[in-house]
C-alpha positions in Angstrom: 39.6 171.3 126.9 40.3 170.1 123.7 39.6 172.6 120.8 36.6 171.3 119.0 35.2 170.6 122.6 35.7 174.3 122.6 34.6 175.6 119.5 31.3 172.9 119.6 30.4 175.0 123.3 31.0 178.4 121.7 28.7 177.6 119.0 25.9 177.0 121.1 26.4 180.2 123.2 24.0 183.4 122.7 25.8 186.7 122.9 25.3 187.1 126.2 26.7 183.5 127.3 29.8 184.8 125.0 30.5 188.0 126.8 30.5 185.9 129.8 33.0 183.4 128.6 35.2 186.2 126.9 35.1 187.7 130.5 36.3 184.9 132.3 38.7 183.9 129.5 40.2 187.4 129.9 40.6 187.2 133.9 41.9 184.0 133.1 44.9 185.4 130.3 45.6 188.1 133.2 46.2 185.8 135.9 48.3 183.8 133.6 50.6 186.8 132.5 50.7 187.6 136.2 51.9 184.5 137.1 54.5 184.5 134.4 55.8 187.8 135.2 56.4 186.9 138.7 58.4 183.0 137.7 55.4 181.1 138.5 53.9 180.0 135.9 54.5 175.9 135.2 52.8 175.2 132.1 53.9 178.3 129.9 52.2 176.7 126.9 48.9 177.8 128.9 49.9 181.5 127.7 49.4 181.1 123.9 46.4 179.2 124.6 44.6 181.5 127.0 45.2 184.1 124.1 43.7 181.9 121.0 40.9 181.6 123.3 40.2 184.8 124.2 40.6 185.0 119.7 38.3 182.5 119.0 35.1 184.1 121.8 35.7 187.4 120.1 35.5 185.6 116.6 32.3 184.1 117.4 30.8 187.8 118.7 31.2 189.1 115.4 30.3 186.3 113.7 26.6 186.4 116.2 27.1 190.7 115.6 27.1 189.9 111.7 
């Protein structure tokens, strides 16, 4: 997903939908440093991006918090 895809999805998200997607993006950075730890992981460019993901959700809570 490109990043203004992301960010244009996020927007529209109430605070619920946001905890839900910070959720998911969190299982998702787990399973990522999992596979990393264990020589799995292809892609490792999919590390950094699964954290400025999980950066930008938590950005838009306390932006919707504010």
């Amino acid at each position: 997903m490109k990043v203004k895809d992301s960010r244009k999805a996020l927007e529209g998200l109430d605070e619920a939908g946001l905890k839900t997607k910070l959720a998911e993006a969190r299982a998702d950075l787990f399973n990522l440093r999992f596979k990393h730890a264990t020589g799995q992981l292809e892609k490792s460019a999919e590390l950094p991006a699964a954290r400025r993901e999980v950066a930008r959700i938590l950005t838009y809570l306390k932006k919707k918090g504010a």
